[in-house]
N, C-alpha and C positions, 0 to 999 in steps of 0.2 A: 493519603495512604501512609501510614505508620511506615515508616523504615529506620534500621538498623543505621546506615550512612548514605547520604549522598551518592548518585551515579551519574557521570557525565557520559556523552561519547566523545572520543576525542581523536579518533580516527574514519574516515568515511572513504571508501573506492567500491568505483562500480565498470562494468565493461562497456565496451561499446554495445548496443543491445542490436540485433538483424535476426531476419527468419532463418537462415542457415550459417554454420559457423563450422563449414568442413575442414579449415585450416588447423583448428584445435579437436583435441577431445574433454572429455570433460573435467579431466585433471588438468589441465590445460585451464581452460575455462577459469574455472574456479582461481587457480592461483593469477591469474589475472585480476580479479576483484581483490584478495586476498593481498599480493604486491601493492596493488596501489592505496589499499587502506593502511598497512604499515609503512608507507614511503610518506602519505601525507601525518599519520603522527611522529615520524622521525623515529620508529621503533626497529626492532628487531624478532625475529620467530621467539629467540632467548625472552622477550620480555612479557610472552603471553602465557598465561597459566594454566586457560584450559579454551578450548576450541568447542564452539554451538553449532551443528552443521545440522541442514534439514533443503527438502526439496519433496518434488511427488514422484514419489517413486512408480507407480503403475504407469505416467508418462511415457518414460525411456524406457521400463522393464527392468532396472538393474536393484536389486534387493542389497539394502544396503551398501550406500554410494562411499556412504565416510567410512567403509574401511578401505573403498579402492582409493578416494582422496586424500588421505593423510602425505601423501607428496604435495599437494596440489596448496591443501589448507594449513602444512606445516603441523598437523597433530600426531604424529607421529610420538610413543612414547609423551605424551600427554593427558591428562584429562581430558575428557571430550565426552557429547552427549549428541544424539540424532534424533529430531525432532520430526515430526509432521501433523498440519491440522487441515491440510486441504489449502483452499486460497491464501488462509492465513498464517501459512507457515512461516512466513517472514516475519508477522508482525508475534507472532509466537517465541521466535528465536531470539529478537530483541526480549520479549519480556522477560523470558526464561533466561538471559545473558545480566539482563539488570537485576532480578533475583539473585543470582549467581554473586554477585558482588555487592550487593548493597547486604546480604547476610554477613557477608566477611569472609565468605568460604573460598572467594577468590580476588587478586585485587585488580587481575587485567583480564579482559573474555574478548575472546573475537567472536561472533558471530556471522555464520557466513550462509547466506542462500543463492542458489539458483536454478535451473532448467536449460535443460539442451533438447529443445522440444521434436526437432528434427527428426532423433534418434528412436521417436517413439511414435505414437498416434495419442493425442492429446483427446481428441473427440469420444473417438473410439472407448478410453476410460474414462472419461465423462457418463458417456450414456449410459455404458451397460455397470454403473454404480448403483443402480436403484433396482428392485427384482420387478419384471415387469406387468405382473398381477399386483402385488401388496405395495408397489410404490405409483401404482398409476398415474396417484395426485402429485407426485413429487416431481419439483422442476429442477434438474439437477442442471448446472452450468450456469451461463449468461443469459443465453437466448431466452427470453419469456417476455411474448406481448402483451400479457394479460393487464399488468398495472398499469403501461405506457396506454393504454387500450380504453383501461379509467380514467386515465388523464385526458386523453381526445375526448371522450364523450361527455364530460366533463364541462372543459375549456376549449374544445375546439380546437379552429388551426392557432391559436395562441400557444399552446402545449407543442404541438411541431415545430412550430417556428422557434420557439425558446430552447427546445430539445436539438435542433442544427445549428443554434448560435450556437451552444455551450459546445458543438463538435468541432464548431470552426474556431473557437476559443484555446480547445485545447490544438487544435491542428498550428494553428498561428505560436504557441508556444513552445510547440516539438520544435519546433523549427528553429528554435532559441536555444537550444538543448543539444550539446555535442551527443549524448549518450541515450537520445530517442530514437525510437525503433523507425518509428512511420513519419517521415518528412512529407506532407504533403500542403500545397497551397489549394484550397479549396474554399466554395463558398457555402452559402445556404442553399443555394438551387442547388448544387451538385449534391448536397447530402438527403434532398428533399427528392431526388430524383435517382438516387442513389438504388439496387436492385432491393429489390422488399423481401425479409425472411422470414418473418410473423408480423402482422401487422399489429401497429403502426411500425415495427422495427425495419431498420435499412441497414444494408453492409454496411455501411458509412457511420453507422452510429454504433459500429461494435466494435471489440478489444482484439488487436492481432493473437497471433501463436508469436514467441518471441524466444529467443535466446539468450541467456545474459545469466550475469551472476552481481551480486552485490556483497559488501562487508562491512562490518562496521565493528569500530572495537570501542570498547564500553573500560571505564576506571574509576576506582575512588575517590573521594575529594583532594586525600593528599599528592598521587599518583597521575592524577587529571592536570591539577594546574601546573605539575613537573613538568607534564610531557608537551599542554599545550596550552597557548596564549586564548584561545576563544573554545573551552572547553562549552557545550550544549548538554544544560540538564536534562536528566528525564524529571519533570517533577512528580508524573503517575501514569498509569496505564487501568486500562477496565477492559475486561474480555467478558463477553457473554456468547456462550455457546448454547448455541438448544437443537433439538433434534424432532424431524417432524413427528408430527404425531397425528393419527386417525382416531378420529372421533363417530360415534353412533351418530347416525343422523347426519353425517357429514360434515365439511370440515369447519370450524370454527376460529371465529375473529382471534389472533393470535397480537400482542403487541410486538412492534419492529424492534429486533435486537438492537439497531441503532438508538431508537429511541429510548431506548433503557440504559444503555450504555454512554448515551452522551445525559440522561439525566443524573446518572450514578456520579460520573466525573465533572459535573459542573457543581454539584452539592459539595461534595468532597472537596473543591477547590474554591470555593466560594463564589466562581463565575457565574453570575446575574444577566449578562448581555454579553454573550456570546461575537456577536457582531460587531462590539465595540472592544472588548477584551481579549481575541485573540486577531493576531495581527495576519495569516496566513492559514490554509488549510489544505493538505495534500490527501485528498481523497480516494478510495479504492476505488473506480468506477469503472466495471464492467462493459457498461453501455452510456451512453452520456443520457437516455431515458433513468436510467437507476442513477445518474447524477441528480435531476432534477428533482425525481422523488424524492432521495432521499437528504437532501438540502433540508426540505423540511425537517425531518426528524434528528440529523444531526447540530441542526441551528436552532434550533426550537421555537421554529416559526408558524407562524398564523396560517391557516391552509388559506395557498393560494399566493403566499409573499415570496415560496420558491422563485414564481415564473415572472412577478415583478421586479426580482432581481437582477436576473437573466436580461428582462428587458431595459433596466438602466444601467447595464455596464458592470454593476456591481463587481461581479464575479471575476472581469477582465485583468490583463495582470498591474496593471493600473488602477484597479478600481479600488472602492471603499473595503472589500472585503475577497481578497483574491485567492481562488481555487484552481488548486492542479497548475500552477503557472510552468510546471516542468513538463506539463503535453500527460500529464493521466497516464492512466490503464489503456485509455482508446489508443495511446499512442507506442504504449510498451508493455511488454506483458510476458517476461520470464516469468510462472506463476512458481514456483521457490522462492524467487526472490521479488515478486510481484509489490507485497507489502512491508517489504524492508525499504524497497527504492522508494515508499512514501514518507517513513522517517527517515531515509538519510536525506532527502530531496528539503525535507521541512528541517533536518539539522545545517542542511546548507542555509538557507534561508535566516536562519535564525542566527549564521557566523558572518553573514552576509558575503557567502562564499560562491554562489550558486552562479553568478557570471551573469552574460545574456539575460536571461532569465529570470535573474536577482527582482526580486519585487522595489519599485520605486520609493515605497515607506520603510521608517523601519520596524524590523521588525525583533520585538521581544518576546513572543510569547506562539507558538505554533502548533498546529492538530494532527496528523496525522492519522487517517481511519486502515483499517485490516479488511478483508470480506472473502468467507469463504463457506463449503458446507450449505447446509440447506440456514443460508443467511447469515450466518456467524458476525459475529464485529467485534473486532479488539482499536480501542482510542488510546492512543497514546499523546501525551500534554509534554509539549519541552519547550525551555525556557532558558532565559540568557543568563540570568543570577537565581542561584537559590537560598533559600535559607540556612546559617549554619547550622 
């Protein structure tokens, strides 16, 4: 990606994430994520220039949040801008923040998302987003058994059984994770026997309603290495968005935004092998079914090396090539700040900051995916050194 200058992030805070958070509200909220991302770059409200704020507004019902939050987020008398793309509003808000400053237009951006899902009915605007005659084929949310469906008929119980590792995967790593929503110790039976909600899908294998807020502040090359010692490049980002569409005759083979998206950004970066090349990957994952899927398309794997990976450990937060080791989507899932806590989670990673959790290799080079909308993906590439 051509850019104007270098953008690091050089500040990262995020909340504790839980299903209800009646002790705050959402000014509240927020300036919690907001506090702890200017405490860990050593700044001040003075030294931000303009403030990114974005969340889903039909959630909670409150139409335009950032103008009640500018207590919360410090924009007050600032530049500021209010973002929303649906799941990927977080990973929107980073991009539209690294824009922001790598033009020159600004040299410090906070970015900040989150959800106070309590306060709302999450479901409720989910479903009735689609009209219910002209969108009949449209699966709006998580829940869809139809691919997970492909895959059992497919592979058989090799696909379930790989589809409840990779939940006890991420379960064994919430657990590592001060700021994960869902702590739970669980095995594969429990997720295999877990209550069924479309088949092959199980509660066990879906994303909570969650609470939380995330921040992350973004700086130029000369401004980054002022503020901090392990500043994290962004090297690039690739969003592809599309929108469903009906077709005569029915609907037709469409290709996966991911797979466009991680083809676009591995051309552009010269990455050839994926799996040896970047060192970590903090995935959007819905369902830990839509993890396995879509491993392939993000890896650009041979169909069928998904589930081989799954079944050697691969993926563990020890293994040769570790996903989600901060417990996923299945584990946390403020959806404002849903795909922002993938890149900050992959900017820990990459400062070797992330604790617990911290992957055992190390790591220079890190993925973090977006997901939202009728399949949207925004890929964002950050890395330890960049070019000057």
């Amino acid at each position: 990606m051509s850019r104007k200058r270098n953008v690091a992030i050089v500040g990262i805070g995020q909340t504790y994430h839980k299903s209800h958070r009646p002790d705050v509200n959402q000014v509240e909220l927020v300036h919690e994520a907001v506090r702890a991302a200017l405490e860990d770059a050593r700044l001040s409200m003075k030294d931000i220039d303009c403030v990114v704020h974005g969340n889903m507004e039909l959630f909670e019902g409150i139409h335009q949040p950032d103008m009640w939050h500018v207590d919360g987020d410090g924009g007050f008398l600032k530049s500021g801008f209010r973002l929303s793309t649906g799941g990927t509003t977080g990973g929107t808000l980073v991009s539209a923040a690294d824009h922001l400053v790598a033009s020159g237009l600004f040299g410090v951006v906070l970015a900040v998302g989150f959800e106070k899902q309590e306060e709302g009915h999450t479901t409720t605007g989910i479903t009735a987003m689609a009209d219910p005659l002209w969108g009949r084929t449209l699966m709006t949310g998580a829940i869809s058994g139809v691919r997970a469906g492909l895959l059992v008929k497919e592979f058989g119980e090799r696909a379930e059984l790989a589809a409840a590792r990779l939940r006890v995967k991420a379960a064994d790593n919430a657990l590592k994770n001060p700021f994960a929503h869902l702590k739970l110790k669980i095995t594969v039976d429990d997720v295999m026997k877990s209550r069924l909600l479309a088949y092959p899908m199980r509660l066990l294998h879906m994303c909570p309603e969650s609470n939380g807020a995330c921040a992350l502040i973004l700086a130029a090359p000369e401004k980054a290495r002022e503020i901090s010692k392990k500043p994290v490049w962004i090297k690039d980002h690739v969003t592809v968005h599309m929108e469903e569409t009906f077709y005569r005759g029915g609907p037709q083979r469409i290709v996966p935004s991911m797979d466009v998206a991680a083809k676009k950004l591995y051309q552009r970066n010269g990455i050839k092998n994926p799996l040896k090349e970047i060192d970590v990957f903090e995935m959007y994952d819905p369902s830990s079914w839509w993890e396995l899927e879509w491993m392939e398309y993000f890896l650009q794997l041979k169909h069928g090396q998904n589930i081989d990976l799954v079944e050697e450990g691969a993926t563990e937060i020890g293994g040769r090539f570790p996903i989600n080791p901060s417990g996923g989507v299945v584990s946390t899932n403020p959806i404002g700040a849903t795909a922002m806590i993938r890149v900050a989670e992959a900017a820990l990673q990459v400062r070797g900051d992330a604790g617990k959790h911290q992957v055992p290799k190390e790591v220079r080079m890190a993925m973090a995916s977006s997901f939202g909308g009728t399949l949207w993906t925004i890929l964002h590439l950050l890395t330890r050194e960049v070019e000057a």
